[in-house]
C-alpha positions in Angstrom: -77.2 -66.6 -8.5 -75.0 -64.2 -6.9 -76.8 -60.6 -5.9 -74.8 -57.5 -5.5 -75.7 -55.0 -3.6 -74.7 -51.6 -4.7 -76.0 -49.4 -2.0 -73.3 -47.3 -0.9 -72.8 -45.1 2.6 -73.5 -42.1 0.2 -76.6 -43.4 -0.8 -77.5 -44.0 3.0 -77.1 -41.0 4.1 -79.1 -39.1 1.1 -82.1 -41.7 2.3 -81.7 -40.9 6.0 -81.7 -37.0 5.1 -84.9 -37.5 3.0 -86.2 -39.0 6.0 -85.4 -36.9 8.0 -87.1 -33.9 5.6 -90.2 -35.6 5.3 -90.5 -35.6 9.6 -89.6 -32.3 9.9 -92.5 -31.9 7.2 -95.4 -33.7 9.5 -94.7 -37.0 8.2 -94.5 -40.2 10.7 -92.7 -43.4 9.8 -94.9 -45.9 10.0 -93.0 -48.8 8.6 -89.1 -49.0 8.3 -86.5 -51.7 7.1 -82.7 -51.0 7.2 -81.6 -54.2 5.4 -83.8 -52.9 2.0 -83.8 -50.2 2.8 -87.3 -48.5 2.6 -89.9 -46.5 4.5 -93.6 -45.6 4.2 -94.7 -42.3 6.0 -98.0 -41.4 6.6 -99.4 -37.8 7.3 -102.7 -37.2 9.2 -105.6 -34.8 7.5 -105.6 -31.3 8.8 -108.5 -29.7 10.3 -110.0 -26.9 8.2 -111.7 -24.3 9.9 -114.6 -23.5 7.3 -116.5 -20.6 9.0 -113.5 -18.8 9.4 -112.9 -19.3 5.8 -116.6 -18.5 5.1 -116.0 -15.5 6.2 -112.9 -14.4 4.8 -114.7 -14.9 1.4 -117.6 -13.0 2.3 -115.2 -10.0 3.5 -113.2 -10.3 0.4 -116.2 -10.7 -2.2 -115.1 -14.1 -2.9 -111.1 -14.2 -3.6 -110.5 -16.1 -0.4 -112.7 -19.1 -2.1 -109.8 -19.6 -4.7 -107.0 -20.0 -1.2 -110.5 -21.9 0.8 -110.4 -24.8 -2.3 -107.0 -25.0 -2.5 -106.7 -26.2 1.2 -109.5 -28.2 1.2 -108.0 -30.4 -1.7 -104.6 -30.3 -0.2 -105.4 -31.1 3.4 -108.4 -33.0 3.8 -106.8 -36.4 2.3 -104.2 -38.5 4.7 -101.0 -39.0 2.5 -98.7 -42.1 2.7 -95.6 -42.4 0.6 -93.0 -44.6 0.0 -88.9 -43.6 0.7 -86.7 -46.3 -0.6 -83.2 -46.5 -2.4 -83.5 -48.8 -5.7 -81.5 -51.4 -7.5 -79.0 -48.5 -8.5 -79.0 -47.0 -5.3 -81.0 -44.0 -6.1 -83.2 -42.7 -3.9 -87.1 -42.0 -4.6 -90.7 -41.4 -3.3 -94.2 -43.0 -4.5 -97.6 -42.7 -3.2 -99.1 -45.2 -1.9 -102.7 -46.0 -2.1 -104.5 -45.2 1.3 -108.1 -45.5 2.1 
């Protein structure tokens, strides 16, 4: 059975420019194959400084709590995700599972 491969240069370079987004973005290549071509990316947990934040609530009766959740459930997890071209050449990103 005869594969063909219809991954063009056009479809390359839109890959190596989302790469190249998600770096610039904190991301870190942790796993990369050229012949597939695919990547997974992982990006650390940030530190959140929560008595600072304590007290931005307390000085603003509570308001800051709404901005204090929203970081804690956006940077307290490490993200992975996938960067690959499919069958049609198309490029896309999945989450990946981490623990």
């Amino acid at each position: 059975m005869e594969s063909y491969q219809l991954i063009n240069e056009k479809n390359l370079d839109q890959f190596h420019k989302m790469l190249t987004a998600k770096k610039r973005n904190g991301f870190v290549i942790i796993e990369h194959n050229e012949k597939l071509p695919y990547a997974v990316l992982s990006k650390e947990k940030k530190e959140i400084n929560h008595p600072f934040h304590l007290f931005l609530t307390v000085l603003t009766m509570g308001l800051w709590s709404i901005v204090w959740l929203y970081f804690v459930v956006s940077f307290s997890k490490k993200k992975d995700i996938l960067v690959a071209l499919d069958e049609d050449g198309n490029v896309f990103e999945e989450k990946c599972l981490s623990k």
